[in-house]
C-alpha positions as CSV (number, residue, x, y, z in Angstrom):
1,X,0.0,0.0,0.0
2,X,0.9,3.5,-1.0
3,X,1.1,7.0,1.6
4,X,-2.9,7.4,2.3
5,X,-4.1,10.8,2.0
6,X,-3.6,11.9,6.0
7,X,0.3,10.4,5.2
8,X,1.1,13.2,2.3
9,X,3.5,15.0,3.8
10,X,1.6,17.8,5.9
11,X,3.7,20.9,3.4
12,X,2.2,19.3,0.3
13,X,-1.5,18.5,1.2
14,X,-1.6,22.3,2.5
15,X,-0.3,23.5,-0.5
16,X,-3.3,20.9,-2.1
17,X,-6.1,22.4,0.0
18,X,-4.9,25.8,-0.2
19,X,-5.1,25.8,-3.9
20,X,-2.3,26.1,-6.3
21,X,-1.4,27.0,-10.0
22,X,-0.7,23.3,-11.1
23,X,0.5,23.8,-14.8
24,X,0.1,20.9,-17.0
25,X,3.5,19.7,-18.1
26,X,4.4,19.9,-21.9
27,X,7.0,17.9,-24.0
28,X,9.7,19.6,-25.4
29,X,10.6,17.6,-28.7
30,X,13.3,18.5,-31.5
31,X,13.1,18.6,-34.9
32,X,13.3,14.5,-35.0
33,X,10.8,14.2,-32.3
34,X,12.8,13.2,-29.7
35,X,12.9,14.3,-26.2
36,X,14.9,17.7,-25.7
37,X,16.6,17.1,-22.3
38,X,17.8,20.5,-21.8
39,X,14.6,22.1,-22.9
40,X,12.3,20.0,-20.8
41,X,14.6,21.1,-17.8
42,X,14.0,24.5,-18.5
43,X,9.9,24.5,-18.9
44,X,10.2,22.4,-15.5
45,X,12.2,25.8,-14.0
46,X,10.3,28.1,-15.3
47,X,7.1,27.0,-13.8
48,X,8.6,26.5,-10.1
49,X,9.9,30.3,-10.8
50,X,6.8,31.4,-11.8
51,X,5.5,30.4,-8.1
52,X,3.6,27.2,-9.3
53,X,2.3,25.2,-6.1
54,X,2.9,22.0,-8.0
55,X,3.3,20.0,-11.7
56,X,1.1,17.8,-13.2
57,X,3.8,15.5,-15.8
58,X,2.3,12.9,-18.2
59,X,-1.3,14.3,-18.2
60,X,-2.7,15.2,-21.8
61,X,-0.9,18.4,-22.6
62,X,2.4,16.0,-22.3
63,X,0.9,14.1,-24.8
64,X,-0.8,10.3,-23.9
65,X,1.9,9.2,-26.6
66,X,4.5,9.2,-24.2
67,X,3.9,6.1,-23.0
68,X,3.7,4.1,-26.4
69,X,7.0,5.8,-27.4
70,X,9.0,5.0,-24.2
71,X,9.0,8.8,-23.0
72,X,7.0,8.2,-19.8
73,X,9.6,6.9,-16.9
74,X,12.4,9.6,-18.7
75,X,10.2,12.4,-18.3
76,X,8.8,12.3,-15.4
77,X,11.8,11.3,-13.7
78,X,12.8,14.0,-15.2
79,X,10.1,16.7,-13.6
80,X,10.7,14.8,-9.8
81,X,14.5,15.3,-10.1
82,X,14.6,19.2,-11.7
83,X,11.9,20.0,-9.2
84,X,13.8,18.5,-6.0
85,X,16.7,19.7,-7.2
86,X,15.5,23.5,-8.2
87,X,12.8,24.9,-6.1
88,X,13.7,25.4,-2.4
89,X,10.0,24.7,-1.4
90,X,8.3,21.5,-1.7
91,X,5.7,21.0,-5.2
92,X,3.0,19.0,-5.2
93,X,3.9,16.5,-8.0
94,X,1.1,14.9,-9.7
95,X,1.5,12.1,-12.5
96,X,-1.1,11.6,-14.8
97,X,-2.0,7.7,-15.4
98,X,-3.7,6.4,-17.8
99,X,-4.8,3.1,-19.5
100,X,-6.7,-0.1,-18.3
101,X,-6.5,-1.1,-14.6
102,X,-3.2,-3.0,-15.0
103,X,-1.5,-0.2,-17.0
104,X,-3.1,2.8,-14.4
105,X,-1.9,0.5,-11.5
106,X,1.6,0.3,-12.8
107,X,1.7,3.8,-13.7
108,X,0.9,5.0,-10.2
109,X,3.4,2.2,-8.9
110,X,6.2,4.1,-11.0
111,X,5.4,7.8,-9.9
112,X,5.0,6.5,-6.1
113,X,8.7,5.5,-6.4
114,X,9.5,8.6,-8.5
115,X,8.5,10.6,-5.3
116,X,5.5,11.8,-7.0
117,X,2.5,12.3,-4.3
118,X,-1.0,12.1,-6.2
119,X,-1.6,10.7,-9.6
120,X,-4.8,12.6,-11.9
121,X,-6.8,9.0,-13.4
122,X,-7.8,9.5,-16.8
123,X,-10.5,6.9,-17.7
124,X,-11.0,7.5,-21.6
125,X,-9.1,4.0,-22.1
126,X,-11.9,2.9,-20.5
127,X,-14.6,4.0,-22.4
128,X,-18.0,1.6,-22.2
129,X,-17.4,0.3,-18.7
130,X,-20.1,0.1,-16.2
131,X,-19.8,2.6,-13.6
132,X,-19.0,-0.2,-11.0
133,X,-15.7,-0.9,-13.0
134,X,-14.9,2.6,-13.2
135,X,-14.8,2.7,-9.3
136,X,-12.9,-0.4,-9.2
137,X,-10.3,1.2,-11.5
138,X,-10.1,4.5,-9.3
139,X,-10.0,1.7,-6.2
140,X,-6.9,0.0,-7.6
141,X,-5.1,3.1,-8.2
142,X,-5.7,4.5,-5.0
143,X,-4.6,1.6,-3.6
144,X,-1.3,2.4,-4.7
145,X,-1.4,6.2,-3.7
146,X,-3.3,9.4,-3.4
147,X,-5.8,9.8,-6.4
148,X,-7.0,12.7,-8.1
149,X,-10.3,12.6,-9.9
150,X,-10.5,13.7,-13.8
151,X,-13.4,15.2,-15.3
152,X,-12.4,15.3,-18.9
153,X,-14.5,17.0,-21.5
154,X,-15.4,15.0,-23.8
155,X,-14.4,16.8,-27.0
156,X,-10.7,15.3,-26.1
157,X,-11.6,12.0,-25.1
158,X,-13.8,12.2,-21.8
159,X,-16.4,9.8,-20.7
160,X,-19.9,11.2,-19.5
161,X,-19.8,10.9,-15.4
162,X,-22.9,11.7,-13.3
163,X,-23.5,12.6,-9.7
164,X,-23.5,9.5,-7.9
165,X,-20.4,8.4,-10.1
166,X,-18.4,11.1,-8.0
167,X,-20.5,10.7,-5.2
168,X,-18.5,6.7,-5.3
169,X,-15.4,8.4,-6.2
170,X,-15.7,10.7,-3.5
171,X,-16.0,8.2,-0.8
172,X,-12.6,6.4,-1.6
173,X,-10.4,7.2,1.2
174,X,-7.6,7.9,-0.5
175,X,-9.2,10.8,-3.1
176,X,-8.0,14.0,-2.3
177,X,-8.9,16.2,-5.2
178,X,-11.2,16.2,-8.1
179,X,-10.0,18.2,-11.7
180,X,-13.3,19.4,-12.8
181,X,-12.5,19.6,-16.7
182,X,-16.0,19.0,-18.8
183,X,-16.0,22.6,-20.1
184,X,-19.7,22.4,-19.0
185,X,-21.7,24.0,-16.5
186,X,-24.3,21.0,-15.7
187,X,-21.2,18.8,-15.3
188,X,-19.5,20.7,-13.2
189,X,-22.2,20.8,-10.9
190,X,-22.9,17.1,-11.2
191,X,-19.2,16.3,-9.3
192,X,-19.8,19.0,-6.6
193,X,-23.4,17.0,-5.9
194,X,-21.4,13.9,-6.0
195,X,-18.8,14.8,-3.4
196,X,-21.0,16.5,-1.0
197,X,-23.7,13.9,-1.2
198,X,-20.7,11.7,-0.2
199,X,-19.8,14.2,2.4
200,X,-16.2,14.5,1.5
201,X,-16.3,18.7,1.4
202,X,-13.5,18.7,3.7
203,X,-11.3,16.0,1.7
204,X,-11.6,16.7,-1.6
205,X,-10.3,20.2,-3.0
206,X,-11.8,21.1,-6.2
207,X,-9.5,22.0,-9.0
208,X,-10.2,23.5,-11.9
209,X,-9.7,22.1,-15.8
210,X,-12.2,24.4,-17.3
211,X,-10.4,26.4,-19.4
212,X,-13.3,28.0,-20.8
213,X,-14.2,29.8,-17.1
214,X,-11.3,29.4,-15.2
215,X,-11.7,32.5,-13.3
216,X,-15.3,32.5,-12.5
217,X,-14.6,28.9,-11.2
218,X,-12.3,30.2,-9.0
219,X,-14.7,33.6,-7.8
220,X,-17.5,31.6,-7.8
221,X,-19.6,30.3,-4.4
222,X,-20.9,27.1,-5.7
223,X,-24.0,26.7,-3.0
224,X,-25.1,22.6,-2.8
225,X,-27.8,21.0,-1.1
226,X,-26.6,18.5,1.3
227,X,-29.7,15.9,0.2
228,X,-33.0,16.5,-1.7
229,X,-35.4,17.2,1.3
230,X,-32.4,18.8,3.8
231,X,-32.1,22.4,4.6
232,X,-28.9,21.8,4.4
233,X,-26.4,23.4,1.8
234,X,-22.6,23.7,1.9
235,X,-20.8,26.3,0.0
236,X,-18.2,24.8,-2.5
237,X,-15.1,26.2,-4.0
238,X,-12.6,25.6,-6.4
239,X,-9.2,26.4,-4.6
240,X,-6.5,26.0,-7.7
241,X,-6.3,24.6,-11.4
242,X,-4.9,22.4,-12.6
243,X,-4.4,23.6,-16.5
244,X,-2.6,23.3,-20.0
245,X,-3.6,27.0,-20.2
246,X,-1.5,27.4,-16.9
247,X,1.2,25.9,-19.3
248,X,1.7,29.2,-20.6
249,X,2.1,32.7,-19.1
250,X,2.0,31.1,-16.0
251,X,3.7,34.2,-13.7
252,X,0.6,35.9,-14.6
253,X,-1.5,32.7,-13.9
254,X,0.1,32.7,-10.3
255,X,-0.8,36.4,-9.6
256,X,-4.2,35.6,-10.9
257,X,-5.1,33.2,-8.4
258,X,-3.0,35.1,-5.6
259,X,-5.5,38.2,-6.5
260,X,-9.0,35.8,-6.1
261,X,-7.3,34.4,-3.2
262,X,-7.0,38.0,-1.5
263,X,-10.4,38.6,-2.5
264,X,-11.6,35.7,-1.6
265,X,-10.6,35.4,1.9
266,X,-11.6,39.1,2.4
267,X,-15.3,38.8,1.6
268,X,-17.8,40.2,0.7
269,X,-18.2,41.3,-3.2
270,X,-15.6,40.3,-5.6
271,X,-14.2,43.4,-7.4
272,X,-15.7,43.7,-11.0
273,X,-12.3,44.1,-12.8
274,X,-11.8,40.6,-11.4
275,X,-14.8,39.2,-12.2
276,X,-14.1,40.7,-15.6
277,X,-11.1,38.8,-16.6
278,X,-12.9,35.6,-17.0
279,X,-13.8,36.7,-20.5
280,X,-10.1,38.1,-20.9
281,X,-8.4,34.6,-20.0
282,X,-11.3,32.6,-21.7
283,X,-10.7,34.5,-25.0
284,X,-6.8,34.0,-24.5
285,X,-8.1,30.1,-24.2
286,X,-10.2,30.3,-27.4
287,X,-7.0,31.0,-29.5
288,X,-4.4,29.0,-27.3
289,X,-6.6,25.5,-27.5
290,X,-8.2,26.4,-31.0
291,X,-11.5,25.8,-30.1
292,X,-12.8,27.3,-33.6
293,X,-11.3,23.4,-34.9
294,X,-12.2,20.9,-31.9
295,X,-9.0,21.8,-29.8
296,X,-7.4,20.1,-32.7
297,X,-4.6,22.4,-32.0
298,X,-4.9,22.4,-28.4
299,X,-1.3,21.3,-27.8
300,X,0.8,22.6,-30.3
301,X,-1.1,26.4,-29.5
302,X,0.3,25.9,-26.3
303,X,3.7,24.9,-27.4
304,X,3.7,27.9,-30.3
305,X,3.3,30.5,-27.4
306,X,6.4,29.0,-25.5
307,X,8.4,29.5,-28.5
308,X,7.6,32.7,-29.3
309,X,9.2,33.4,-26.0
310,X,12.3,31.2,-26.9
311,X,11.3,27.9,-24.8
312,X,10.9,25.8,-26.8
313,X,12.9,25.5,-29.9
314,X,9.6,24.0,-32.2
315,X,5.9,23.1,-31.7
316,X,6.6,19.7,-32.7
317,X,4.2,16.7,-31.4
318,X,4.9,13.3,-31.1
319,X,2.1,12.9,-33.6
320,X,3.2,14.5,-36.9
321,X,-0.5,15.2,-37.7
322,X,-0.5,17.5,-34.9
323,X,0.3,21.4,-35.2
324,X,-1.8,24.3,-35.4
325,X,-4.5,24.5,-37.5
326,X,-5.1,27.2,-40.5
327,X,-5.8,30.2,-38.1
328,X,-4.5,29.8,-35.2
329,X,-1.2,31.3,-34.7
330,X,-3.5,34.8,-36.4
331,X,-5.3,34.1,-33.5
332,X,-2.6,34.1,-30.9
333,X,-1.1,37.0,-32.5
334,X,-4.5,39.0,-31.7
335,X,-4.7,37.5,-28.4
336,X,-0.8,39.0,-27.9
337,X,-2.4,42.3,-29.5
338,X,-5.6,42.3,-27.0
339,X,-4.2,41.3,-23.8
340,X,-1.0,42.2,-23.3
341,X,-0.8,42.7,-19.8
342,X,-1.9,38.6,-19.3
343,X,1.1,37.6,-21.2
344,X,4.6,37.0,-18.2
345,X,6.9,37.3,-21.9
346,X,9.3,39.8,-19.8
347,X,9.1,37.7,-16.8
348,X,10.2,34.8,-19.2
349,X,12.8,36.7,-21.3
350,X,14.4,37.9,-18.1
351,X,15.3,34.3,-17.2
352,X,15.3,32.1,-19.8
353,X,18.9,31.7,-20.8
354,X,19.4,30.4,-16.9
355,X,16.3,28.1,-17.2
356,X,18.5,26.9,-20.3
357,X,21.2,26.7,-19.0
């Protein structure tokens, strides 16, 4: 058996419940498609820089072709060791893990001895299993360690989930957050039903993957009745993300959530220019995931935006198919145009040659 929950060390499951900036981890590839060592290293140092809270490493935005092309001990040995070795604070290192039971299981067996301390379950391998096997997957994983839920929207590969599938989820002892990603309001709601129905509010910490509303998740009182006849309601909130969008211009990401934070905590009304940025960041989205072509560029729009800023070298993909579609880098250039106090680039040029270094 794997740490439980109450045995993550106390540093990291505050960080957790606080709520962090958890950028999703890309892949830096050369012009053969190999792994960039060097280049990797320095996306991992920028985002502990930046003031990231933790990293997720082998989740979609590092590509679920990692595993098929031997890439997925290398690089996320690779995220535990920079981050260890870099930041002088502890990050809370998630693996994503993927696959059928056995594959998911051995997955989370790898990052456990990696020193990772949660692993985020993606369940689209398992696509047409009865809800019963979909809780004896997350079981078998959290077995092994500390699992995070994964909403995924469907778009990229998600399977629908209702309420009393997260209300199961959320009474596995060893869950300890949920990524709320179906881009969809009714969904979202469905897993906050789920986990206080299970009565796990003070367990689970909500993070969020909707990149289409990531700020008014996070400004957002999220009021749920306790049970269908109960006066009851608890008051849910999502504490942190856990993003590709937080893949990029992430310094500005971490002052984000710093900002709601402060608000927050204060009370009482949340300030209208804040409240007014979740069009800002959810137009920066549109462009960044190409959501005018199915996120078919989702990934390499995040990679184009790191090498504009000379961190990557190429928006290659392990998947030669995948780039940005006809549009999209017009798109991100108006994006640069409209928002350019959401973009970190001098934060970025001011340190990149020692991230590459």
């Amino acid at each position: 058996m794997g740490l439980h929950h109450s045995e993550l060390p106390p540093e990291i499951l505050a960080t957790l419940r606080r709520g962090a900036v958890i950028p999703a981890h890309p892949l830096a590839l050369d012009a053969s498609r190999s792994l960039d060592p060097r280049r990797q290293r320095a996306l991992t140092r920028y985002y502990l820089d930046a003031g990231s809270g933790g990293l997720a490493v082998g989740v979609h935005t590092t590509q679920f072709a990692i595993r098929e092309t031997g890439l997925y001990k290398p690089v996320l040995e690779a995220a535990a060791r920079e981050a260890a070795d870099w930041a002088n604070r502890p990050a809370v290192m998630v693996a994503g893990v993927a696959g059928r039971t056995a594959q998911a299981v051995g997955e989370a067996q790898l990052a456990r001895d990696l020193g990772y301390h949660a692993v985020l379950v993606s369940m689209g391998a398992m696509r047409g299993a009865s809800g019963d096997e979909l809780i004896e997957h997350c079981k078998a994983v959290a077995a092994e360690m500390p699992i995070i839920g994964f909403y995924m929207q469907t778009a990229v590969g998600g399977i629908e989930l209702d309420a009393s599938f997260w209300q199961r989820f959320s009474s596995i002892d060893n869950a300890v957050a949920i990524k709320v990603a179906p881009f969809n309001r009714y969904r979202t709601l469905d897993v906050m039903r789920g986990i206080v129905a299970a009565g796990a509010e003070e367990r689970i910490t909500l993070y969020t993957g909707n990149d289409d509303h990531i700020v008014a998740d996070l400004i957002t009182p999220f009021d749920i009745p306790r049970a269908r006849h109960s006066d009851e309601t608890v008051r849910m909130r999502f504490r942190g993300g856990l993003l590709g969008h937080w893949s990029v211009w992430t310094r500005k990401a971490v002052e984000l959530l710093d900002r709601i934070h402060a608000a927050v905590e204060v009370g009482g009304p949340v300030p209208a220019d804040l409240m007014a940025l979740d069009a800002r960041v959810t137009d920066c989205n549109a462009a960044f995931f190409d959501v005018a072509n199915n996120f078919h560029g989702c990934i390499a729009g995040c990679h184009e935006v790191l090498r504009r800023q000379g961190l990557l070298e190429g928006i290659w993909c392990l998947d030669p198919e995948e780039g940005l579609s006809p549009g999209q880098a017009a798109e991100i250039d108006r994006i640069y145009a409209a928002h350019p106090d959401l973009a970190d680039d001098d934060f970025v040029a001011a340190n990149r040659e020692r991230w590459l270094s």
